[in-house]
TIGU-836967 format. One line per 4 residues: number of its first residue (from 1); for each residue x, y, z of N, C-alpha, C, O. Coordinates in steps of 0.05 Angstrom, whole numbers, plus 5000, padded with zeros to 4 digits. Example, Ala and Ser with C-alpha at 12.3 -4.5 7.8 and 13.67 -1.06 7.14 Angstrom:
1> 5264:4886:5156:5246:4910:5156:5264:4934:5156:5285:4934:5169 ~ 5257:4955:5142:5273:4979:5143:5258:5001:5157:5268:5023:5161
REM end
This chain:
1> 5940:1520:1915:5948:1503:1937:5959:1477:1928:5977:1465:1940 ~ 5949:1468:1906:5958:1451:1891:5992:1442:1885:6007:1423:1887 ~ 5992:1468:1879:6024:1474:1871:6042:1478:1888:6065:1471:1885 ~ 6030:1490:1915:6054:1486:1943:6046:1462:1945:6064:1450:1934
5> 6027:1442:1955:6033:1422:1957:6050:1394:1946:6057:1374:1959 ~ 6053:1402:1915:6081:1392:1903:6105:1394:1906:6122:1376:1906 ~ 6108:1424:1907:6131:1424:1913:6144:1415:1943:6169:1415:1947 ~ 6123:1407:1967:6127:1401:1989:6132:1372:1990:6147:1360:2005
9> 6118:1365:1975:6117:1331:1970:6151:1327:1964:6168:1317:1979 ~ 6154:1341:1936:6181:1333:1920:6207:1342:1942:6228:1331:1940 ~ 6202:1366:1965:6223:1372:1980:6221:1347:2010:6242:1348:2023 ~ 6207:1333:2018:6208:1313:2032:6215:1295:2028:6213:1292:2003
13> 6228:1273:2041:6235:1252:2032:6219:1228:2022:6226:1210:2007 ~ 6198:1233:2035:6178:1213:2038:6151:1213:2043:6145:1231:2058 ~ 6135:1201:2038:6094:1202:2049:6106:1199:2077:6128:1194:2085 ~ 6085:1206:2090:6071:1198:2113:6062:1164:2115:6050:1152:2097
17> 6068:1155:2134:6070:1121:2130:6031:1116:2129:6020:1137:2135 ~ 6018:1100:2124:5997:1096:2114:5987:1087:2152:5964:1093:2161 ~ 6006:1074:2168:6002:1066:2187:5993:1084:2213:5977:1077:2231 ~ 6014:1118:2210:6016:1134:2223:5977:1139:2226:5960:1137:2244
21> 5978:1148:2192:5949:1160:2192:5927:1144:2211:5911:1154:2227 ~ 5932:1121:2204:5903:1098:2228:5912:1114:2254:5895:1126:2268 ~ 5938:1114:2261:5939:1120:2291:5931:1143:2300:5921:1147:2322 ~ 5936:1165:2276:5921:1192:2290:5894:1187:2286:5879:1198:2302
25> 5881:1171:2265:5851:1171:2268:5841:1161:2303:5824:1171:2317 ~ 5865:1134:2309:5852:1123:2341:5863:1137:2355:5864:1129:2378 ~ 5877:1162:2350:5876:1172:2379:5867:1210:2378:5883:1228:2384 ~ 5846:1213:2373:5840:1236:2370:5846:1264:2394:5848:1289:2392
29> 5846:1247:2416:5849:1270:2429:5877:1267:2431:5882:1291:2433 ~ 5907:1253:2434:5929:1260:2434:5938:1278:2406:5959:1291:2403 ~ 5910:1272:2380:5924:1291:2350:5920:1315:2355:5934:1332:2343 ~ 5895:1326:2380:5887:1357:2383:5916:1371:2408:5928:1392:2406
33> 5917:1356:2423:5936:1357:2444:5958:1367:2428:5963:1391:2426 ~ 5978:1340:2410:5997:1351:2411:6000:1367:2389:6021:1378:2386 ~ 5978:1370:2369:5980:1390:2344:5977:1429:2362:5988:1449:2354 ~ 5964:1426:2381:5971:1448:2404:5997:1450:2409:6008:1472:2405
37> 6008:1433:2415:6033:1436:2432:6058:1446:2403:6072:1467:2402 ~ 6057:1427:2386:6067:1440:2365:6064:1466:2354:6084:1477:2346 ~ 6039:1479:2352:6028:1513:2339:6046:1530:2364:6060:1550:2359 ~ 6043:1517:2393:6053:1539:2405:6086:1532:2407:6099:1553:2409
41> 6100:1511:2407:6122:1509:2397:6136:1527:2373:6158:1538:2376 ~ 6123:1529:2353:6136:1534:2327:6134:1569:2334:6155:1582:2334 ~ 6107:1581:2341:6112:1612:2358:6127:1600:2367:6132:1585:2349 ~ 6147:1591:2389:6167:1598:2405:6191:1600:2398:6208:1612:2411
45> 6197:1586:2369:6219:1580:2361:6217:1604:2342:6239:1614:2336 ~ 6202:1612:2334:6200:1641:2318:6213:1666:2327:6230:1682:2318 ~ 6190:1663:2359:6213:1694:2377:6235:1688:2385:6251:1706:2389 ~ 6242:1662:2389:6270:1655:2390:6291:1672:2378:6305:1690:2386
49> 6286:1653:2345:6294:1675:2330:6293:1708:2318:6307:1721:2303 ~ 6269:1714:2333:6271:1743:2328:6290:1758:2355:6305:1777:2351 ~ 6286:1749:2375:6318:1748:2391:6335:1751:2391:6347:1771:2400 ~ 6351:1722:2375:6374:1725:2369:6384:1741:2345:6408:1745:2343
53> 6365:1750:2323:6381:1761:2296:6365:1787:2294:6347:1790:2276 ~ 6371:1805:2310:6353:1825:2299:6370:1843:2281:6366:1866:2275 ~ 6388:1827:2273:6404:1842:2254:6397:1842:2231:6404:1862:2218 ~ 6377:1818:2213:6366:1811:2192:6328:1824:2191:6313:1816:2208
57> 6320:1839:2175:6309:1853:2175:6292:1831:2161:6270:1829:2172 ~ 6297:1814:2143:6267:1799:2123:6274:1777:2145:6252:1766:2149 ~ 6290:1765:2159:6283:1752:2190:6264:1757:2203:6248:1739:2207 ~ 6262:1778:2210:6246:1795:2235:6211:1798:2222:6190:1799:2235
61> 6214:1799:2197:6191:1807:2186:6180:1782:2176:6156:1783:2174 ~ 6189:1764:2171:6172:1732:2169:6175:1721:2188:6172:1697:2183 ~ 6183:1726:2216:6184:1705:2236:6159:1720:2252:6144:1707:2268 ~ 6156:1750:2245:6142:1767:2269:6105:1744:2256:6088:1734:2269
65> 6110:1747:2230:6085:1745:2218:6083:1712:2223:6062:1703:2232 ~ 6101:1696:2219:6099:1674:2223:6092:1659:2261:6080:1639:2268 ~ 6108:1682:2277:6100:1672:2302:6061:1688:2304:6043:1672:2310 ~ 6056:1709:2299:6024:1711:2305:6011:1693:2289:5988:1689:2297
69> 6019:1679:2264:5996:1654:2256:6003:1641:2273:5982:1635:2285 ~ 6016:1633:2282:6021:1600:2297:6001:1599:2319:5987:1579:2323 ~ 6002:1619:2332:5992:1634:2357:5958:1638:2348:5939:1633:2364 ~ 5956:1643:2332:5924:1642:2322:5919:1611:2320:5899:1600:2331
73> 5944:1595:2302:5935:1567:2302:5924:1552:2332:5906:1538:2342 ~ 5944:1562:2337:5949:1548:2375:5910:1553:2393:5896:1538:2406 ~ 5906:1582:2383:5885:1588:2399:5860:1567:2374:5842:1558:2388 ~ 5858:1563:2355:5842:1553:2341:5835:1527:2349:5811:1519:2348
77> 5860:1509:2358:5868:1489:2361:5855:1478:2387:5840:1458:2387 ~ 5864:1496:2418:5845:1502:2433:5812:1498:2435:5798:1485:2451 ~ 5808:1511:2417:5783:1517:2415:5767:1494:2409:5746:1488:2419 ~ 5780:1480:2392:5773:1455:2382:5757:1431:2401:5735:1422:2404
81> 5788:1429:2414:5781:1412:2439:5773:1423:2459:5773:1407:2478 ~ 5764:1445:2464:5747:1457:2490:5717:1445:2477:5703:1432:2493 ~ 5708:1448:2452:5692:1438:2453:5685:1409:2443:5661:1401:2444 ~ 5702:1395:2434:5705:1368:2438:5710:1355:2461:5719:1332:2462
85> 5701:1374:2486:5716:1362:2519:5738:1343:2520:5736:1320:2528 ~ 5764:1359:2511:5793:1345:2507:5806:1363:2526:5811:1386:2520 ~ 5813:1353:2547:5821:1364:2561:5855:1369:2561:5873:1352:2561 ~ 5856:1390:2560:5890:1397:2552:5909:1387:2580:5907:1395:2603
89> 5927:1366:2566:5943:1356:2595:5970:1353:2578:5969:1349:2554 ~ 5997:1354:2593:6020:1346:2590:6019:1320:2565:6004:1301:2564 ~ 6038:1326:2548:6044:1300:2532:6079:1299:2532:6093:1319:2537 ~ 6089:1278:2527:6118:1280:2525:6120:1292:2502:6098:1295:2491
93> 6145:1303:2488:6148:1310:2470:6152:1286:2448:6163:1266:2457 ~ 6146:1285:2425:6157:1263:2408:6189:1267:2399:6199:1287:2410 ~ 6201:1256:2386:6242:1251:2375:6240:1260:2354:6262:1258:2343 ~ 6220:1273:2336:6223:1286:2307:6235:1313:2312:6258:1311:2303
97> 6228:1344:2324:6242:1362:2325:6264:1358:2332:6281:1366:2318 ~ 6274:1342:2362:6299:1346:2369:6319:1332:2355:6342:1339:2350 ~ 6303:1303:2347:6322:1297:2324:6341:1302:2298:6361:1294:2287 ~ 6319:1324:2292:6328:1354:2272:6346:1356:2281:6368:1348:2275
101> 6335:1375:2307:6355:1400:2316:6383:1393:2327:6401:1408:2336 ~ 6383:1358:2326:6414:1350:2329:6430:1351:2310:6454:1355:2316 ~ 6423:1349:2283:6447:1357:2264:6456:1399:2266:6476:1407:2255 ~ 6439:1414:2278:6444:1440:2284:6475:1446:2290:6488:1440:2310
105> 6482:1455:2274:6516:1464:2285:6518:1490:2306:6502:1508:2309 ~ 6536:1487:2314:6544:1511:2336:6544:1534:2336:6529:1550:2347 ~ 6567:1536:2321:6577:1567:2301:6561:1578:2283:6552:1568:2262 ~ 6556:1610:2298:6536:1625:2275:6548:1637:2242:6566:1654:2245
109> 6545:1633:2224:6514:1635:2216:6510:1606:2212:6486:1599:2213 ~ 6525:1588:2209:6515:1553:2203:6490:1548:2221:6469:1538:2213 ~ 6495:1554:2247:6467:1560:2269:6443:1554:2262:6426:1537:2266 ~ 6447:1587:2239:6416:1591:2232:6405:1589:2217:6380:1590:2217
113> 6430:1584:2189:6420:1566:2174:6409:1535:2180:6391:1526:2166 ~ 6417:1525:2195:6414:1489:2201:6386:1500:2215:6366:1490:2205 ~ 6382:1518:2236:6354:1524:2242:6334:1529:2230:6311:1526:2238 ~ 6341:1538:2204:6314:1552:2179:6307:1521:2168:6284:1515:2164
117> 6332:1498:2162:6334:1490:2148:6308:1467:2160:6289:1458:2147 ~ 6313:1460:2196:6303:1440:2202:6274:1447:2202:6256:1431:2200 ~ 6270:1487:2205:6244:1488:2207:6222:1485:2185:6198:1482:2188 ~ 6238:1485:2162:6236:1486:2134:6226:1461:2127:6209:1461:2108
121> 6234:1433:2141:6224:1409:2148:6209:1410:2164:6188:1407:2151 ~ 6204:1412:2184:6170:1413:2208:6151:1421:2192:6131:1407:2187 ~ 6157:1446:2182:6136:1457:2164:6121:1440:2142:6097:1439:2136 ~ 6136:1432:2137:6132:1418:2105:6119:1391:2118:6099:1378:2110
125> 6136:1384:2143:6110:1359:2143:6090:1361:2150:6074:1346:2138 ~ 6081:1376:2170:6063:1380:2180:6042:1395:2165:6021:1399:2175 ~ 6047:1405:2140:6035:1413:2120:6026:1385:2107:6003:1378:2105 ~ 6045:1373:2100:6040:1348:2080:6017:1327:2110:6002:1310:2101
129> 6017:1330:2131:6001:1312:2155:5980:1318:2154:5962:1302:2158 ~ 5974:1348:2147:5945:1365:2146:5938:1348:2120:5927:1326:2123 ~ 5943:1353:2105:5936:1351:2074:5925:1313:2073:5907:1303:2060 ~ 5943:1299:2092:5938:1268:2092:5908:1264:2107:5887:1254:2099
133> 5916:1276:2129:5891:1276:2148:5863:1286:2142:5845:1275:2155 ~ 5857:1303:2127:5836:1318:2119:5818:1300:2119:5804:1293:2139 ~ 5817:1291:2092:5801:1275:2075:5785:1253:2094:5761:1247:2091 ~ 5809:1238:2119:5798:1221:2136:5780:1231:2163:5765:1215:2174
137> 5782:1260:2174:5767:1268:2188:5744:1277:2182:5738:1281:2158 ~ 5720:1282:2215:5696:1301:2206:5697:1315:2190:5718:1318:2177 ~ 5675:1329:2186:5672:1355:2166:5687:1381:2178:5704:1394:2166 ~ 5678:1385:2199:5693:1405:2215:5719:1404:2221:5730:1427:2220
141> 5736:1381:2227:5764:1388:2237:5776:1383:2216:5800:1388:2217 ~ 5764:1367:2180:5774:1367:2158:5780:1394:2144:5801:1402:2133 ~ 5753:1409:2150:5760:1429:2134:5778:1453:2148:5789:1471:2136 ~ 5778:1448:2179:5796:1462:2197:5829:1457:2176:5838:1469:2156
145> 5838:1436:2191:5865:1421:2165:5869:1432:2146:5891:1443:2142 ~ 5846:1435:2123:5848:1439:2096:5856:1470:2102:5874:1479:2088 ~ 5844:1489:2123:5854:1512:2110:5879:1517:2130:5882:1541:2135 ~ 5893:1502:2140:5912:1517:2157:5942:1506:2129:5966:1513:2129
149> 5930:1489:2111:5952:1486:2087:5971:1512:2072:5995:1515:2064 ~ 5947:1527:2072:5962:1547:2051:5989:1565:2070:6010:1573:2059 ~ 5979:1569:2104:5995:1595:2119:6022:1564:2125:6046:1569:2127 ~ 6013:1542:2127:6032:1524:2130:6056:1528:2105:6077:1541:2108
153> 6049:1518:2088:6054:1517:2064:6081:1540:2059:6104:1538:2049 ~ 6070:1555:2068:6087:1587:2067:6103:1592:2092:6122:1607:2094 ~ 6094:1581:2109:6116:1577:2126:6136:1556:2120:6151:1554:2140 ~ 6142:1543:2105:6161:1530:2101:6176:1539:2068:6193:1527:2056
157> 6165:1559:2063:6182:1571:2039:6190:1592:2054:6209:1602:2042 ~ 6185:1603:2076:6196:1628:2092:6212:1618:2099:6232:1632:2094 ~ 6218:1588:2114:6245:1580:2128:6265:1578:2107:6287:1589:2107 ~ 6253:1563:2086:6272:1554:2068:6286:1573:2048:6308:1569:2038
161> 6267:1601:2042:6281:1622:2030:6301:1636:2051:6323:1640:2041 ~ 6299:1642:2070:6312:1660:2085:6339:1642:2098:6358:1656:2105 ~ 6344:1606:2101:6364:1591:2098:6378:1598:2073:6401:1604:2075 ~ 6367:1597:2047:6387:1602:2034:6391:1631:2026:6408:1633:2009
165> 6381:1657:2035:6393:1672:2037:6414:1681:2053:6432:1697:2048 ~ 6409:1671:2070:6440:1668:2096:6477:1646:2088:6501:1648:2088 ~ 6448:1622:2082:6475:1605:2076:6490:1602:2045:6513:1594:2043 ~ 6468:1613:2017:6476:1607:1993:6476:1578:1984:6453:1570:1980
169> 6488:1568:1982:6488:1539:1969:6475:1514:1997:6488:1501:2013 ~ 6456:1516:1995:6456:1494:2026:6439:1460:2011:6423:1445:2021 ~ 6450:1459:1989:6446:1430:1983:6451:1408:1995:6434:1390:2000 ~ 6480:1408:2004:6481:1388:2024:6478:1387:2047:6482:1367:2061
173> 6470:1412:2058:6451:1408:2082:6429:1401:2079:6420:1386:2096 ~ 6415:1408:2060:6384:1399:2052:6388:1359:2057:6378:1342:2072 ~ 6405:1357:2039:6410:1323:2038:6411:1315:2067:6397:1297:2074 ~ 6430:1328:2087:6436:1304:2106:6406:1313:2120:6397:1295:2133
177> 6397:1327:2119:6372:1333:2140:6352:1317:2134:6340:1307:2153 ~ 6340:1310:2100:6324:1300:2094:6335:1267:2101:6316:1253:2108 ~ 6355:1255:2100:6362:1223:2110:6354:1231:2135:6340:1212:2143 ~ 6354:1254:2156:6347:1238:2183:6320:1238:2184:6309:1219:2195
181> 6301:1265:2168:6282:1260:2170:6263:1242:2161:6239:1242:2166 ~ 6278:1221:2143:6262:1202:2140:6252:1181:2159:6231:1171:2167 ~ 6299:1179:2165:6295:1163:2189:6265:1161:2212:6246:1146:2214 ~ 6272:1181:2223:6255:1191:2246:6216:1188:2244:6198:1185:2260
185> 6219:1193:2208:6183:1186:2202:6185:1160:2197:6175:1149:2216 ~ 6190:1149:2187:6190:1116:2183:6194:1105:2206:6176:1091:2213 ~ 6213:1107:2222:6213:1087:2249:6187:1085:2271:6175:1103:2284 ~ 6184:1063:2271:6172:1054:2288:6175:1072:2317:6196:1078:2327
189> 6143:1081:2329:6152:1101:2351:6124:1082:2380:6102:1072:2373 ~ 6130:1082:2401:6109:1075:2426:6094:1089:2427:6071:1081:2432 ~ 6099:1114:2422:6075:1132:2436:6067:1155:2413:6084:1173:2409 ~ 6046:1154:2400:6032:1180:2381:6029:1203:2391:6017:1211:2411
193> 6046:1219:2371:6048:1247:2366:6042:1254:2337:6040:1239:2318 ~ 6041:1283:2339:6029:1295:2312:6059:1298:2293:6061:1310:2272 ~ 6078:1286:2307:6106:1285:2286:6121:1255:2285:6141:1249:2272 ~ 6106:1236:2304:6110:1214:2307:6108:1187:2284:6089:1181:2270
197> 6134:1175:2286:6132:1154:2266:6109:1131:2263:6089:1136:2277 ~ 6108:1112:2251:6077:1093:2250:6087:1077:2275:6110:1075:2282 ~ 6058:1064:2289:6067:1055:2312:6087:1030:2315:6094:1017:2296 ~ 6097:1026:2339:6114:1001:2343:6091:0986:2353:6072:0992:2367
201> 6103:0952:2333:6088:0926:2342:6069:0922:2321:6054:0902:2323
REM end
C-alpha cells in the first residue's frame, strides 16, 4: 500500500492543504454525508460509462467491478452514520468534479479519454484524503479510511490505465488537468466538502 500511495502522491499535484484537514475534523457529519454522496457518485459515473462504451471489453470489466465497490463503499458509509445518528440530508455539490469535468472535450474518443483522465484524479485524491485523515480520526472510522486505500488506490490506476489505452500519449492532458486540479484544492472554498478546498477567511 505503501507503494500505491507514492505513486499517487507523485501523480497529484499537491498535499491536501493542512487547513482542509482541521475542517473535516470540525465538521464530521458533512465528511460522512458528502464522502456518501461521492461513493454513490463515482458508481454512477461508472455505469455511465458502461453505457456509453460497450464496445471496450477491459472498459466494461473495470468499471462493472469498480461501480459494485463504490456501491459497497456507499452502503458502508451509510452505515456509519446510521449509527453515529447523522442523519443523511441534501448537501450542495462542491466545484472539484465539475471543475474537472470542464476541461472534458466533446468529440469521442477525446471524451473518454478526458473522462478516465479526470476520474483518474478524484480517485487519487480521495485516496491521498483517506490516507491524510486516518491517523486524525477514531479508531473506528480511522481504520474504516485505512482500508478503503488499497480498492481506492486501484481505482485510479483503472482510470488511468484504460485513458491511456484509448488515448496513447495523454501527457499533456495529464498536465493541463493536474494545473486545474490544484487550482480547485488550494482555493479557498465557503462551504466543506469531502473534495473541497481549505476554508475561506
Amino acid at each position: 500500500m505503501a507503494v500505491a500511495l507514492e505513486a499517487i502522491r507523485a501523480f497529484l499535484p499537491c498535499a491536501t492543504p493542512a487547513a482542509w484537514i482541521a475542517a473535516a475534523l470540525a465538521h464530521p457529519e458533512e465528511l460522512l454525508i458528502d464522502h456518501a454522496n461521492c461513493e454513490k457518485k463515482a458508481a454512477s459515473t461508472a455505469l455511465g460509462l458502461l453505457y456509453r462504451h460497450i464496445d471496450r471489453p477491459p472498459l466494461l470489466h473495470r468499471m462493472s467491478r469498480l461501480a459494485r465497490e463504490e456501491l459497497r463503499h456507499f452502503e458502508q458509509v451509510v452505515a456509519f452514520m446510521e449509527q453515529r445518528g447523522v442523519v443523511y440530508r441534501q448537501l450542495t455539490a462542491s466545484r472539484y468534479a465539475s471543475g474537472l469535468r470542464a476541461l472534458v472535450r466533446v468529440e469521442e474518443p477525446h471524451r473518454l479519454v478526458d473522462t478516465l483522465i479526470a476520474g483518474a484524479f478524484i480517485e487519487a485524491r480521495s485516496c491521498e484524503r483517506f490516507a491524510a485523515l486516518a491517523p486524525h480520526l477514531d479508531a473506528e472510522l480511522g481504520a474504516f479510511y485505512q482500508s478503503l486505500l488499497r480498492s481506492e488506490a486501484r481505482h485510479f490506476r483503472d482510470y488511468l490505465d484504460l485513458a491511456e489505452a484509448v488515448g496513447g500519449d495523454i501527457a499533456e492532458r495529464i498536465v493541463l488537468f493536474a494545473a486545474r486540479e490544484r487550482e480547485l484544492v488550494e482555493a479557498p472554498d465557503t462551504e466543506f466538502r469531502f473534495h473541497s478546498g481549505p476554508p475561506a477567511g
